[in-house]
C-alpha positions as CSV (number, residue, x, y, z in Angstrom):
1,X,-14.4,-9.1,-4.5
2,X,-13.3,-5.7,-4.9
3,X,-13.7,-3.7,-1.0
4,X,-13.7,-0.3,-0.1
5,X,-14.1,2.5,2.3
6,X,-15.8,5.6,1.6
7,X,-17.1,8.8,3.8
8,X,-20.5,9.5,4.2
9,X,-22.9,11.7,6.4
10,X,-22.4,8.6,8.6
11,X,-18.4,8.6,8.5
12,X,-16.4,6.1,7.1
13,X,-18.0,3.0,5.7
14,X,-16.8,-0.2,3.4
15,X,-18.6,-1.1,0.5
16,X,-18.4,-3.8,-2.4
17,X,-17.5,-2.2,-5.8
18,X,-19.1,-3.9,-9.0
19,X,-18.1,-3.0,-12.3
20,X,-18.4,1.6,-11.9
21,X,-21.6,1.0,-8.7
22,X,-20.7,0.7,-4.8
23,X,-22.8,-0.9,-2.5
24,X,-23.0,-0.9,1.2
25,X,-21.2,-4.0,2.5
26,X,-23.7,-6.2,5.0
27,X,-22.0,-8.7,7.2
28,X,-18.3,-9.0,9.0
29,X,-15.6,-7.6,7.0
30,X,-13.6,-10.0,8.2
31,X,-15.6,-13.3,7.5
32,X,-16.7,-15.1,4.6
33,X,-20.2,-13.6,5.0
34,X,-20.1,-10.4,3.4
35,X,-22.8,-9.7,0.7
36,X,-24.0,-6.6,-1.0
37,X,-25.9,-4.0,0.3
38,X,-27.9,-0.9,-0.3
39,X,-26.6,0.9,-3.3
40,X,-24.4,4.2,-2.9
41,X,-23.8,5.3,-6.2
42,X,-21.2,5.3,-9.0
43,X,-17.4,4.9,-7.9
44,X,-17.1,8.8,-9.6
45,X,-19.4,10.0,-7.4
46,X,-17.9,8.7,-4.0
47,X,-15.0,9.7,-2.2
48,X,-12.7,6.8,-1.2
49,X,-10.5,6.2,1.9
50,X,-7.8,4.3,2.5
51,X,-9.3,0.7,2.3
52,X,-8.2,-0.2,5.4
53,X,-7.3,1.6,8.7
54,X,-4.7,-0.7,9.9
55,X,-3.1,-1.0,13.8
56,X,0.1,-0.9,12.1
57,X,2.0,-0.5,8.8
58,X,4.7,-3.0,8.2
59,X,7.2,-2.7,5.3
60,X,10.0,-4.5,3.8
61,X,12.9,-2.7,2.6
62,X,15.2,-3.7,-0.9
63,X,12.5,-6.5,-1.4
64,X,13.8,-6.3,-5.3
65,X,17.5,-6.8,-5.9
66,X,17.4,-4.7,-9.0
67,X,15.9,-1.4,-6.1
68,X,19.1,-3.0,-4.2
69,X,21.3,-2.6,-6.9
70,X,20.5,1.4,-8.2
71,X,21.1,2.4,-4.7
72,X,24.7,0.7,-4.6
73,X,22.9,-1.5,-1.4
74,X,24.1,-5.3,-0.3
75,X,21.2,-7.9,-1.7
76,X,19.6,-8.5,2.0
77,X,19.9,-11.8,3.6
78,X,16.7,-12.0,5.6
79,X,13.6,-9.4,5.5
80,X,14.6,-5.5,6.4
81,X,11.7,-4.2,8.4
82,X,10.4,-1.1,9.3
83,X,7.2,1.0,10.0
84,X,5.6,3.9,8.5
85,X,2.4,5.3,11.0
86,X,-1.1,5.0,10.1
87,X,-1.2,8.8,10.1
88,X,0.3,9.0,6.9
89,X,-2.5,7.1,5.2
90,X,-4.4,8.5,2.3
91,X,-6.6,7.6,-0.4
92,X,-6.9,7.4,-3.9
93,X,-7.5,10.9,-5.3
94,X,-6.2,12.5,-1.7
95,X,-3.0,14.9,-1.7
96,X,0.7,13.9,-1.3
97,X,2.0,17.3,1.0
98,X,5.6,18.2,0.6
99,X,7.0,20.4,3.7
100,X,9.3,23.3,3.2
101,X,11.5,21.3,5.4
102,X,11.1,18.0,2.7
103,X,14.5,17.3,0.7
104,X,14.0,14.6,-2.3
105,X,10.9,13.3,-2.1
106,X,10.2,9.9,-4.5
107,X,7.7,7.6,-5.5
108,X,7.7,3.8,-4.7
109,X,5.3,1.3,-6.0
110,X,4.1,-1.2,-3.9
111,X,2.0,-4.0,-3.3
112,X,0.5,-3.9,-0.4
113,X,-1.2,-7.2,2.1
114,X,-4.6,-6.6,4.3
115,X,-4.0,-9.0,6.7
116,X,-7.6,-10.8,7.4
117,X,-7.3,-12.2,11.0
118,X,-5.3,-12.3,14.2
119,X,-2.5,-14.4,14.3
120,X,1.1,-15.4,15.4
121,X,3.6,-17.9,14.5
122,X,2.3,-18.2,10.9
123,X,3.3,-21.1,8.9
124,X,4.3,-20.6,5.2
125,X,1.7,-23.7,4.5
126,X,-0.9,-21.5,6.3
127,X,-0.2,-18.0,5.0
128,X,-2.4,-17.2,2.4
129,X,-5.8,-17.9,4.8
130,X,-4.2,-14.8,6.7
131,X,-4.9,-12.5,4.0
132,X,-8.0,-10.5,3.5
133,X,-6.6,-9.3,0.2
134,X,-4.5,-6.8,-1.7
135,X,-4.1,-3.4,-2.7
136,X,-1.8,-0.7,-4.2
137,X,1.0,1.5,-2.3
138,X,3.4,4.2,-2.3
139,X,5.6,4.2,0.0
140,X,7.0,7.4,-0.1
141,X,10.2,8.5,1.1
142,X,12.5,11.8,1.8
143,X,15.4,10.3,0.8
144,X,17.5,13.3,2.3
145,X,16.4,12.4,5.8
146,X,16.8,7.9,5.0
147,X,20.3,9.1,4.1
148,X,20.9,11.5,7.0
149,X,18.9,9.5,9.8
150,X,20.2,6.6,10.9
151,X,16.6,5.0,11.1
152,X,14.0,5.7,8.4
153,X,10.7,6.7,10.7
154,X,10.9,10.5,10.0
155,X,12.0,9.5,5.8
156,X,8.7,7.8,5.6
157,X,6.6,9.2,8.2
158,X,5.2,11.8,7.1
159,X,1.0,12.6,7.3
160,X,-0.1,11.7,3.2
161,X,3.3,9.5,3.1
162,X,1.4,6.0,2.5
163,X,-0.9,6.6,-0.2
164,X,-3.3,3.5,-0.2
165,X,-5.8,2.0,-2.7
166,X,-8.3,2.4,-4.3
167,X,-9.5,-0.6,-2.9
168,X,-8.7,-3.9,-1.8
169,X,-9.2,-7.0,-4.3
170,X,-9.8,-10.1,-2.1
171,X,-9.5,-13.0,-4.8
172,X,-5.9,-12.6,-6.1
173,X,-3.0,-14.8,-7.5
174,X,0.0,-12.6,-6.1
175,X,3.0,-14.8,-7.7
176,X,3.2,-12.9,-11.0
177,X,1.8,-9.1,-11.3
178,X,2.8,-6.2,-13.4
179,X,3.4,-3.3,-10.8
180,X,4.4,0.1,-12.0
181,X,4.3,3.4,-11.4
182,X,3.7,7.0,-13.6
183,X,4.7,9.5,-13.0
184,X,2.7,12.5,-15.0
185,X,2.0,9.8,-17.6
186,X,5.6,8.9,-18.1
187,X,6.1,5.1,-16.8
188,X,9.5,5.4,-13.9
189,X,8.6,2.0,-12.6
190,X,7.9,-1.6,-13.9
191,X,8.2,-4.6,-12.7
192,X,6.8,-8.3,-11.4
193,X,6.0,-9.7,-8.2
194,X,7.3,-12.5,-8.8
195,X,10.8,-10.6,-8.8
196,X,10.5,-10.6,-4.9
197,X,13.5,-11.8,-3.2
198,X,11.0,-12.7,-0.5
199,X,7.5,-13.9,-1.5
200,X,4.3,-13.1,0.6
201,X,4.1,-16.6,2.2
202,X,7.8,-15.7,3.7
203,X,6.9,-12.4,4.8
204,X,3.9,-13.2,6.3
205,X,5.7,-16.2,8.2
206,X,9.0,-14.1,8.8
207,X,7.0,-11.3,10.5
208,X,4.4,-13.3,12.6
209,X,7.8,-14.7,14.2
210,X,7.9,-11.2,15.6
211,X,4.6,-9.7,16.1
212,X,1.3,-10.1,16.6
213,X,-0.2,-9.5,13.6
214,X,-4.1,-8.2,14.2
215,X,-7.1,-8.1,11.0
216,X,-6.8,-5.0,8.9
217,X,-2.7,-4.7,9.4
218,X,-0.8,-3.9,6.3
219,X,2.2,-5.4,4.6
220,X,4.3,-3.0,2.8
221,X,6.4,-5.5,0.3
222,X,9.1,-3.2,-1.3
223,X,9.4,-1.9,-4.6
224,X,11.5,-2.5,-7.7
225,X,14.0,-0.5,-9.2
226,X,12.8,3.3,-11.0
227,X,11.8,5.2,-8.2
228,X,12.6,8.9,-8.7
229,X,11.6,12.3,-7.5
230,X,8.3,14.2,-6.9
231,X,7.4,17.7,-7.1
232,X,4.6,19.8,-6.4
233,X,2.4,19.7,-9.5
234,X,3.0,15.9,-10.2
235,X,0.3,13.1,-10.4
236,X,1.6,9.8,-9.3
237,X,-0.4,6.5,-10.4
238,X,0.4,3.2,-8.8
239,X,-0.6,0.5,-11.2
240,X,-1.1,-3.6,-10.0
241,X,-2.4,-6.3,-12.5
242,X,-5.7,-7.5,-10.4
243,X,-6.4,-4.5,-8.7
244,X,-6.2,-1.4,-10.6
245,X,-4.9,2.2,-10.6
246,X,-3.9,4.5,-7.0
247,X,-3.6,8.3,-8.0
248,X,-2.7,11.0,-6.3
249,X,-2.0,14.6,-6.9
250,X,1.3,16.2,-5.1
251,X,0.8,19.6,-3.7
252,X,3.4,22.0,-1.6
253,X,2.1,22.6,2.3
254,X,4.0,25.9,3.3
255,X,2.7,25.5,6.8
């Protein structure tokens, strides 16, 4: 089942996409009793959200030793974690905003988890019945400030720094998918998830060890190696097998 979230007179709501039509979505988002409702329209003719508004957004740094290994970085041991806020959410179609302040600014193509309910101390045997599904992500980053700072909040917290979408696919093999990125057309990134040094089960296990993770939280699981600069004028895609196609324009915010 493909889920999104749109705005309407109403505000934000989630809907079920079939084939190019959304409908309403009648039931818990959360449960197993969701099923189709009203009709909204073609997916052209809506304007889509991030999927999910998460508590918080977890990700896992150098999760592919060939991204390790164009940055000159050690292969990492155990998951590198940090946190980019849900302020810098966006949604397919929405604006990346580059600051006068911004240094090198790239791309990074992610898969992303919707977790699906509460819960701590996760087994690996038990992880998959966390998730609510899957989506795409860019994780963008300043890499002037990642190299300056020595933490990465400001590098990738930026408002329209998490680019999110364009909806979440709930029924998904994640073991083996093509993820890549374009950049203007011109693929920059391409690789497989199942080139993960550390595979969802593990994450979702290694994390719950620490926090509390709550329904609609996001995971964040690194990217592979290609990722490069973006400029005012570009169009970034994020591509997953399964799911399909986050784009978003880059624009220059003199504010």
């Amino acid at each position: 089942m493909k889920i999104c979230r749109f705005g309407s007179n109403l505000g934000s709501q989630f809907g079920i996409l079939e084939k190019d039509l959304v409908y309403q979505l009648r039931g818990d988002l959360y449960s197993d009793d969701r099923e189709l409702g009203d009709l909204v329209g073609k997916i052209s003719e809506v304007q889509l959200l991030p999927p999910i508004h998460p508590s918080k957004i977890i990700c896992i740094g150098r999760n592919y030793l060939a991204h390790a290994e164009e940055f000159g970085r050690e292969t990492p041991t155990e998951p590198i974690i940090f946190f980019k806020p849900p302020s810098s959410l966006i949604g397919h179609k929405s604006p990346i905003m580059l600051l006068p302040e911004n240094g090198r600014v790239d791309h990074e193509a992610e898969v992303a988890i919707v977790i699906g309910k509460e819960g701590r101390f996760i087994s690996e045997e038990e992880a998959f019945s966390y998730v609510l599904g899957y989506t795409c992500a860019n994780d963008v980053s300043d890499r002037t400030f990642q190299n300056n700072d020595k933490q990465w909040t400001r590098a990738k917290g930026f408002d329209s720094f998490c680019p999110l979408g364009p909806w979440l696919e709930t029924d998904l093999d994640i073991s083996d998918l093509q993820i890549q990125c374009l950049l203007n057309g011109e693929e920059k990134q391409s690789s497989t998830t199942s080139l993960m040094l550390f595979n969802v089960q593990y994450l979702i296990t290694y994390i719950s060890r620490i926090m509390t993770l709550f329904p609609g939280d996001l995971i964040l699981t690194g990217t592979p190696a290609g990722v490069g600069p973006i400029r005012p004028g570009d169009e970034v895609e994020i591509r997953v097998e399964g799911i399909g196609s986050l784009i978003n324009p880059v624009i220059s915010n003199d504010i």
